[in-house]
Every structure is written in structure tokens, then in C-alpha cells.
C-alpha positions as CSV (number, residue, x, y, z in Angstrom):
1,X,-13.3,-29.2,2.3
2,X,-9.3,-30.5,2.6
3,X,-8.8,-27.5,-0.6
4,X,-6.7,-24.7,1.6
5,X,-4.8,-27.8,3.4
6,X,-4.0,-29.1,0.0
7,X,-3.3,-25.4,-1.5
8,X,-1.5,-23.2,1.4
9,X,0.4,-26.9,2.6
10,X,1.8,-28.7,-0.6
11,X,0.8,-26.5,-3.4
12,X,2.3,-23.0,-3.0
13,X,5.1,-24.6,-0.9
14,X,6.7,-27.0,-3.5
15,X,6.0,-23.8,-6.1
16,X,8.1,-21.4,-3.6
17,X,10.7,-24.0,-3.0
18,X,11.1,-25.2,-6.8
19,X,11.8,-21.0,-7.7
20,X,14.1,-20.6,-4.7
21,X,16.1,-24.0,-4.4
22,X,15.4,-25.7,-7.8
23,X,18.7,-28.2,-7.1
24,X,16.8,-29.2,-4.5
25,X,13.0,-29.6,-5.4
26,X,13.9,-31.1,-8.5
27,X,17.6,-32.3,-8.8
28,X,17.6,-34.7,-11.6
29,X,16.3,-32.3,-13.8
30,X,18.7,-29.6,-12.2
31,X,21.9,-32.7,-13.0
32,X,20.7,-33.3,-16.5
33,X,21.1,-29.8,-17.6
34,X,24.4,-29.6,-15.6
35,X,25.9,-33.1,-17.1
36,X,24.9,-32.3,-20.6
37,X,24.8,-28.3,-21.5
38,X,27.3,-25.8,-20.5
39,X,28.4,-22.2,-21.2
40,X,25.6,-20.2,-22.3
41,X,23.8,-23.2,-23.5
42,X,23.2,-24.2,-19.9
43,X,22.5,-20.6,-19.3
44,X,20.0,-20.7,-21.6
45,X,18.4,-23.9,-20.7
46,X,18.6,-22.9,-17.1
47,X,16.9,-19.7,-17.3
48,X,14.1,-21.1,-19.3
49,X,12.8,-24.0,-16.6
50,X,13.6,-20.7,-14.0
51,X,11.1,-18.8,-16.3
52,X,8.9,-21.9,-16.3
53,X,8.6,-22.4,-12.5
54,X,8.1,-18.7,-11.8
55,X,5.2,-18.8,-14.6
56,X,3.6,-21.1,-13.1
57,X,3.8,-20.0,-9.2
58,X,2.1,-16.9,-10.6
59,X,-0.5,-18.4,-12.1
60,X,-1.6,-20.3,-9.5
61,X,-1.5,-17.4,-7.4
62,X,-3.5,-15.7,-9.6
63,X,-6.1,-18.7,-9.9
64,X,-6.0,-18.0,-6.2
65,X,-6.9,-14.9,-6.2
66,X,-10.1,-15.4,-8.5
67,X,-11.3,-18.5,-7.1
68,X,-10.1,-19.4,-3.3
69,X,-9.6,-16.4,-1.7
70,X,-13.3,-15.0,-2.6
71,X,-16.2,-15.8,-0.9
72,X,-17.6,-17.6,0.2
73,X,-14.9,-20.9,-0.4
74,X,-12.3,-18.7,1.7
75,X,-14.9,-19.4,4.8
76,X,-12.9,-23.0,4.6
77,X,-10.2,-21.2,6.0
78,X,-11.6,-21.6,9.6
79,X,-11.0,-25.4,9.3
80,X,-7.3,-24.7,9.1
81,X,-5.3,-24.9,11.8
82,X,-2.7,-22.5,11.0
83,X,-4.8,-19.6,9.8
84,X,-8.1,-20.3,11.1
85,X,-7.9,-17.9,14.3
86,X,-6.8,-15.0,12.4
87,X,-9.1,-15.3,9.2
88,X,-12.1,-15.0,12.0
89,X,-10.8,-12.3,13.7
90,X,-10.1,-10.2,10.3
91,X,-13.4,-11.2,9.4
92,X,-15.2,-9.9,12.3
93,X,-13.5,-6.8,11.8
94,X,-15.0,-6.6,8.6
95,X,-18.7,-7.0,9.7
96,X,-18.0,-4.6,13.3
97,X,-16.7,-2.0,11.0
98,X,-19.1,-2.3,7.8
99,X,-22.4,-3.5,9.0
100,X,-23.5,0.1,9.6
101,X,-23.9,0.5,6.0
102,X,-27.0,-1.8,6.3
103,X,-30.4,-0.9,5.8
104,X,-32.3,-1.6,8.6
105,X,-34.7,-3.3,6.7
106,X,-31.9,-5.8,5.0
107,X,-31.0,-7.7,8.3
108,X,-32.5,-8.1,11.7
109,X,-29.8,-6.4,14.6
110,X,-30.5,-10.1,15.8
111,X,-28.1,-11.6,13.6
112,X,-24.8,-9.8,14.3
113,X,-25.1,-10.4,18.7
114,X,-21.9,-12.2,18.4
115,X,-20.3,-9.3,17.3
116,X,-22.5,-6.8,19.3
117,X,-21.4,-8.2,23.1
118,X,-17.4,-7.9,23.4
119,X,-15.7,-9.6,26.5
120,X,-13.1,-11.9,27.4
121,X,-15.0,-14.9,26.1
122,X,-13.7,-13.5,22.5
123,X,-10.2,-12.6,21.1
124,X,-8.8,-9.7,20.8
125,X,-9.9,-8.2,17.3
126,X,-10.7,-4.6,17.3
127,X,-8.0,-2.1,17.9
128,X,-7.9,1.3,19.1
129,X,-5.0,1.5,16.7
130,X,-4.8,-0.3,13.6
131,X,-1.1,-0.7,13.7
132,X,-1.4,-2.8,16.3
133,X,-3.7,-5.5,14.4
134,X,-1.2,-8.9,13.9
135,X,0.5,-9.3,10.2
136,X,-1.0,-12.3,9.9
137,X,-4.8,-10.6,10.8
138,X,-3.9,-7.7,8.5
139,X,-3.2,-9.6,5.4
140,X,-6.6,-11.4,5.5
141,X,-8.1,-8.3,6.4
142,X,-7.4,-6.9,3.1
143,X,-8.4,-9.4,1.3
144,X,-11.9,-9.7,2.8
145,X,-12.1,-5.3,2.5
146,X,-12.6,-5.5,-1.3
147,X,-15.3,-8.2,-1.3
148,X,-17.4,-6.4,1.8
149,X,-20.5,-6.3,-0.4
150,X,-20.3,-10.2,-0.1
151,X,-19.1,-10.6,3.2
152,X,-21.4,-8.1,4.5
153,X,-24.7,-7.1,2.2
154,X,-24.8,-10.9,0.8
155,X,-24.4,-11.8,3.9
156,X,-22.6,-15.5,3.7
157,X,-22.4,-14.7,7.6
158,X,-25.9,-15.0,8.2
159,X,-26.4,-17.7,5.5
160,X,-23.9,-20.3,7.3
161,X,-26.0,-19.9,9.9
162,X,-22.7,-18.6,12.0
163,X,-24.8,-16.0,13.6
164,X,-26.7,-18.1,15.9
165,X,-26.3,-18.8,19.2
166,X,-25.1,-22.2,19.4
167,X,-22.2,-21.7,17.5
168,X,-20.9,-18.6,19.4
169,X,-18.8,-21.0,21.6
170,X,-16.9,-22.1,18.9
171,X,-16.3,-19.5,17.1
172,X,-15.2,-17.2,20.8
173,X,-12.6,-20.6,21.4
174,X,-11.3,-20.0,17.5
175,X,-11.2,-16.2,17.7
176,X,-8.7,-17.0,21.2
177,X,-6.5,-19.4,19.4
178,X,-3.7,-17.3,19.4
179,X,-0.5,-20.0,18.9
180,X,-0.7,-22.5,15.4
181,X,-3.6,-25.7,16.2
182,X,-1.2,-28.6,16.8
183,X,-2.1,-31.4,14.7
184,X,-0.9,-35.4,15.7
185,X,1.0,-37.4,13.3
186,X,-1.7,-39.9,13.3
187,X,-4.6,-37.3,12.5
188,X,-5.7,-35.3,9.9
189,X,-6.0,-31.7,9.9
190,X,-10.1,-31.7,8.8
191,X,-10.5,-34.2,11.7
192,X,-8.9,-32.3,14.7
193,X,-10.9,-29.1,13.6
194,X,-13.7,-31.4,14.0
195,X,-13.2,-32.3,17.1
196,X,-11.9,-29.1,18.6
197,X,-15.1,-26.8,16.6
198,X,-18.1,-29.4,16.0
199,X,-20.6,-26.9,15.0
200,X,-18.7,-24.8,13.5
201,X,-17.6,-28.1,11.3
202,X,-21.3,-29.1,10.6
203,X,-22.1,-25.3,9.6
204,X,-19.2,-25.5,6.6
205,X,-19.8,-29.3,5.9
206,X,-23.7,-28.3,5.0
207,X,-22.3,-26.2,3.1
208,X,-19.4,-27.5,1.1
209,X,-19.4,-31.3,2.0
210,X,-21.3,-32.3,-1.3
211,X,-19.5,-29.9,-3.8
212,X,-17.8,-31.9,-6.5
213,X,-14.1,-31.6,-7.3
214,X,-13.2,-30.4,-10.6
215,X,-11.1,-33.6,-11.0
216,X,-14.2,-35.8,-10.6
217,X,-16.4,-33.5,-13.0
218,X,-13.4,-33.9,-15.5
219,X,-13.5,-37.5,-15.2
220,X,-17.1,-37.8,-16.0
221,X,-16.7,-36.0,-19.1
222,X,-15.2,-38.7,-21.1
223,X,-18.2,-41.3,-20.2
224,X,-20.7,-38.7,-20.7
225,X,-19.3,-38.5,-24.5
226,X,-19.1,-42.2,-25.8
227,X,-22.2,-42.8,-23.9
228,X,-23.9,-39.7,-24.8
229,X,-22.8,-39.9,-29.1
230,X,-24.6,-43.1,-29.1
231,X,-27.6,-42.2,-27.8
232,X,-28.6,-38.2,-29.1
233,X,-27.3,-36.1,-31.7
234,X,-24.2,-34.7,-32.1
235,X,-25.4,-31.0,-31.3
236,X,-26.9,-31.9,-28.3
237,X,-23.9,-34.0,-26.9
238,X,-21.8,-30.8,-27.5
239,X,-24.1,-28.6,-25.3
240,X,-24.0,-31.1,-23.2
241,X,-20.3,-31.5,-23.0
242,X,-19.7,-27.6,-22.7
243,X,-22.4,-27.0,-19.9
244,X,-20.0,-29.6,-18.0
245,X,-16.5,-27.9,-19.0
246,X,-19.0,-24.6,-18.3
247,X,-19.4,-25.9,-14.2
248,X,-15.7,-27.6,-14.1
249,X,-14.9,-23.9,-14.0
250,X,-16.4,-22.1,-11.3
């Protein structure tokens, strides 16, 4: 459940700073070249770790954009405390202006009441004038557009249970959180969203609490081989061993 704090606060960070201040992100490698290489030999050298580090900032982005940001793993994006607020709002946008396309047989008018009664219990989220919708609101509003078959027909809404009543509170105290969730030095991120959205919390930890990391399915891999081999045939171990790499994955 920690993935976006680990992702949008050390991952792409370190990437952005190691491409825009490499002497400073990683100085002993940036000395080395500059103690040892120079003329177009440190040119060289120096534009192929630049190469390097902008590779790989784009890959993970582009991991990012397969995986995280899809549904329904971006819905963790509620627990954070910098984006939470506006990820709601952009998503609510997304079911006000999309649910039409429903057929009334597909979902009971029920579900979508938290979107159905506006007042100053909820944020400010739809606009008379789209210009006026925050950057920060905007940019996740365009990421949800593309997937509104999932957001809206697949309903992950309705499925994490964050159309029911009890959890309208929540979710109208998150949708007014308009300045960045501050978050003690002696607490965790996950933990503050706890106690500030409780239900809200146990809706995504039903959900996602149990899933297994890739690094611990990796792990398991090599004790499933030595104790697999020993005990079944080779074929079988390999099937076995790719169903595993097959999950590791998604």
C-alpha cells in the first residue's frame, strides 16, 4: 500500500535529481571521471552515464504508465498526502461527467448518491469552466479520461465499496483538503491517512493489504527451484517457475 510514497517520494525524485544535478546525486562517480578522463574522453564518458540516467528515468516512467497509473492500483493514490485531494476530485469528475453513458440496467442510480447531492460538505470539483479546474486536478484528470471504461463501466468505484454511505464523510473531508496533508517527523505517511480517513483506509486495505510485492514473489523463486527439482520433473518445475515469473509481472 506504501507503492506511490515509495514511487512519487524517492523514486522519481533521485531519477530527476541524478539527470539535472548528477555532481550532486552521485559525486564520486561525477569526481572519478573528472580525476581520471579529460578532453573528449571525459566527454565521452560523461555523456554516456548522462545517456544512462535519462534511459532509465524514462523507463520508469514508462513502467509507470503501464502499471501504477492504471486502475485500479492508482486508487492508492488517496492514501497520499500530497495528491490524495486532487486525484478524488479529478476522479469524481470522471464519474459526474461519464456515468450517463450507463445502461440503466448496469448500475443501480443508488450507487453514485455521493456524486448526485453537491453542497458545501464536498470540494469544489466541477466547473462551469474547465480552465478554471487546478493543474494539479487537470493532470490526473487526464490520466483517468483514457481508462473511463474502468473507472466507470468496470466500476472499481462501486467495487471498493466507496459508494456507500458510511464512507461519504471521508471522502467529502479529502475532496476539501485543499493545502498538502502535513505529516509529523515521527509518523508515517500510511499511518496519518489512517487516522485522518479510517474507512476510507479499510476500503483500500481490503483491497490491496494482502497483495504480494514483486520482491517477495522473486525471492520465493529460488526455493521453489532447488526444492521443486528434487521432488517432480524437470518440465513441470519449469511451468512451475514461469507461472511465478508470469504473476511477478502484473
Amino acid at each position: 500500500m506504501e507503492i506511490f510514497f515509495l514511487y512519487l517520494g524517492l523514486g522519481i525524485p533521485w531519477w530527476n535529481k541524478a539527470v539535472d544535478s548528477p555532481d550532486f546525486q552521485m559525486p564520486k562517480t561525477m569526481n572519478y571521471l573528472s580525476n581520471n578522463f579529460t578532453g573528449n574522453k571525459y566527454s565521452f564518458r560523461h555523456a554516456q552515464v548522462m545517456c544512462g540516467l535519462t534511459k532509465g528515468r524514462d523507463e520508469l516512467i514508462k513502467m509507470t504508465s503501464k502499471c501504477l497509473f492504471a486502475v485500479p492500483i492508482i486508487y492508492l493514490l488517496f492514501s497520499h498526502h500530497e495528491h490524495g485531494a486532487s486525484f478524488l476530485c479529478a476522479l469524481l469528475v470522471v464519474l459526474h461527467k461519464f456515468e450517463q453513458e450507463l445502461d440503466d440496467k448496469e448500475v443501480d442510480q443508488q450507487d453514485y448518491i455521493l456524486i448526485h447531492q453537491p453542497s458545501r460538505k464536498w470540494g469544489l470539483y466541477i466547473h462551469s469552466n474547465v480552465n478554471d479546474r487546478q493543474p494539479e486536478e487537470k493532470k490526473w484528470f487526464d490520466i483517468l479520461c483514457p481508462q473511463k471504461c474502468d473507472v466507470v463501466h468496470c466500476c472499481w468505484w462501486r467495487q471498493f465499496h466507496l459508494n456507500d454511505k458510511v464512507v461519504a464523510g471521508d471522502l467529502q473531508r479529502l475532496s476539501r483538503e485543499y493545502a498538502i496533508r502535513v505529516v509529523p517527523d515521527d509518523e508515517s505517511p500510511l499511518v496519518g491517512f489512517k487516522l485522518h480517513y479510517p474507512l476510507l483506509f479499510e476500503c483500500l486495505e481490503a483491497i490491496f493489504a494482502l497483495y504480494a510485492s514483486n520482491s517477495r514473489l522473486a525471492e520465493q523463486i529460488p526455493t521453489q527451484k532447488s526444492s521443486c527439482w528434487n521432488r517432480h520433473g524437470r518440465s513441470r518445475c519449469s511451468a512451475q517457475l514461469q507461472y511465478l515469473h508470469r504473476i511477478q509481472l502484473l
